[in-house]
C-alpha positions as CSV (number, residue, x, y, z in Angstrom):
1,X,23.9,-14.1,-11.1
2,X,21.3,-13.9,-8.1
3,X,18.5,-13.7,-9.6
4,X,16.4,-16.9,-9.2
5,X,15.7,-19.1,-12.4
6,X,11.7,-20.1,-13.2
7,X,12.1,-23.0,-15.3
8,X,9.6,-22.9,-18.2
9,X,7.3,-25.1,-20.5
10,X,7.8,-24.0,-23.7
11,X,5.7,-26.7,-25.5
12,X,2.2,-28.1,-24.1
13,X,2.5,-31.8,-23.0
14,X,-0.7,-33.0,-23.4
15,X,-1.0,-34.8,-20.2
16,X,-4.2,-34.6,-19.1
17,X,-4.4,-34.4,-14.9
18,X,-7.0,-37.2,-14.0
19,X,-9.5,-35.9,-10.9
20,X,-10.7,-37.6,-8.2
21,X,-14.6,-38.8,-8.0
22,X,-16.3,-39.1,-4.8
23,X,-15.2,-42.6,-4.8
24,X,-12.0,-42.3,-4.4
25,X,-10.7,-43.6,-7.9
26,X,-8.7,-41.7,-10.2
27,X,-10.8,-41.4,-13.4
28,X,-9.4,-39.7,-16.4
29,X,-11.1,-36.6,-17.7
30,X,-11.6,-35.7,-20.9
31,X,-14.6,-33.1,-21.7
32,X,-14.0,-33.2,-25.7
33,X,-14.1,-36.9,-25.8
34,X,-17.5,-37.1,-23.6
35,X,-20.4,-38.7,-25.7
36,X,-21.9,-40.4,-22.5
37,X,-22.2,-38.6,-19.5
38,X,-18.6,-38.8,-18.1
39,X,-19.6,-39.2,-14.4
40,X,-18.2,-36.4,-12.9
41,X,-20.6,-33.5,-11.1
42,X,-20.5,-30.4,-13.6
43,X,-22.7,-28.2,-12.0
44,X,-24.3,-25.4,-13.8
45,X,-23.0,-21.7,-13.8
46,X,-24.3,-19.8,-10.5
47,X,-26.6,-17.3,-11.4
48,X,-25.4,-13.7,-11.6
49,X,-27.3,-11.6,-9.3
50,X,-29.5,-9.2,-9.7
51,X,-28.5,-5.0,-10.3
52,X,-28.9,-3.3,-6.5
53,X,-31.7,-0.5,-7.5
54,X,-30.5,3.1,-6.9
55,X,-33.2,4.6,-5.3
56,X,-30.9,6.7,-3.6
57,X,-27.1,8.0,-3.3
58,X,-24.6,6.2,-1.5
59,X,-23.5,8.8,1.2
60,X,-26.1,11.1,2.0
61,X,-24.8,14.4,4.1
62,X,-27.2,16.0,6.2
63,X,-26.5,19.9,7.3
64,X,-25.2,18.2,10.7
65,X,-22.9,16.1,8.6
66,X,-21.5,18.4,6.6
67,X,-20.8,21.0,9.4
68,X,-18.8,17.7,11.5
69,X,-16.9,16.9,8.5
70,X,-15.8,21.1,7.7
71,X,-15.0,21.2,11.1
72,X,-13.1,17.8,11.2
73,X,-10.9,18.8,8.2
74,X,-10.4,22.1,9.9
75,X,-9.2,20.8,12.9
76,X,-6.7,18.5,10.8
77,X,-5.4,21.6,9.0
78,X,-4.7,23.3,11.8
79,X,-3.0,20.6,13.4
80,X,-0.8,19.2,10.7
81,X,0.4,23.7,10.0
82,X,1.3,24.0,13.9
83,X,3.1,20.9,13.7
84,X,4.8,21.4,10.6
85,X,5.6,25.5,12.0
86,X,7.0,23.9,15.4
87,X,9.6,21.9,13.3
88,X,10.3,24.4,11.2
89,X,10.8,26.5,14.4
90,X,12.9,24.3,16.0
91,X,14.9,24.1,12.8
92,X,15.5,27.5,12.5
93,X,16.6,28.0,16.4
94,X,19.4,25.2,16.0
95,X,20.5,27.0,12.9
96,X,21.4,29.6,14.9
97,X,22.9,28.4,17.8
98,X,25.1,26.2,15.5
99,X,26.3,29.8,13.8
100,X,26.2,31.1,17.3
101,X,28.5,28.2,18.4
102,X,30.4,28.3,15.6
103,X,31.3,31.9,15.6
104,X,32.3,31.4,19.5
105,X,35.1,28.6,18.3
106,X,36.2,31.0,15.2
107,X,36.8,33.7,18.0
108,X,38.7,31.1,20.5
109,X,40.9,29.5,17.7
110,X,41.8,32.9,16.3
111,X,42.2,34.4,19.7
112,X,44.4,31.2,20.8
113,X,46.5,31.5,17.5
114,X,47.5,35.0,18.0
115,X,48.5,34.4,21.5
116,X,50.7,31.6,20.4
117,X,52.4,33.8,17.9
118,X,54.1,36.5,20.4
């Protein structure tokens, strides 16, 4: 019901679409029919260019290198496990209070029911 509606051409027309000439006029273009030169400025296909030679890999890692990037990915270890521990932590020590709180009420209401009932 919402969805919006593409119309669609299920049959080709045939129109061609004229293009526009330096000039200005609208001049009809029709490559098949072209047995003199149609006046329009085809231009040849750009060359493709050449390969890039391989002398060499992409990323070369010197011993420096290496050691920065180890140590790098070290440090990000040990980052993302102490803050993923802290939550977890912090997690945990709600969890408790909650059952610490909630064993508090148990003892008030039970305390508060069997006062009620002498």
């Amino acid at each position: 019901m919402l969805t919006p509606r593409v119309p669609l051409n299920p049959q080709p027309t045939g129109e061609i679409i004229p293009t526009i000439t330096t000039l200005g006029t609208v001049v009809p273009h029709n490559p098949a029919q072209a047995q003199a030169p149609c006046g329009c400025q085809h231009h040849a296909p750009a060359p493709a260019p050449a390969a890039p030679v391989a002398s060499r890999p992409a990323v070369q890692l010197t011993p420096g290198a290496l050691l920065l990037l180890v140590g790098g990915g070290t440090a990000a270890v040990l980052v993302v496990g102490t803050v993923l521990v802290s939550m977890l932590l912090a997690v945990a020590v709600t969890a408790g209070a909650l059952a610490i709180v909630a064993l508090v009420v148990r003892s008030l209401i039970a305390s508060e029911q069997k006062q009620h009932r002498r």
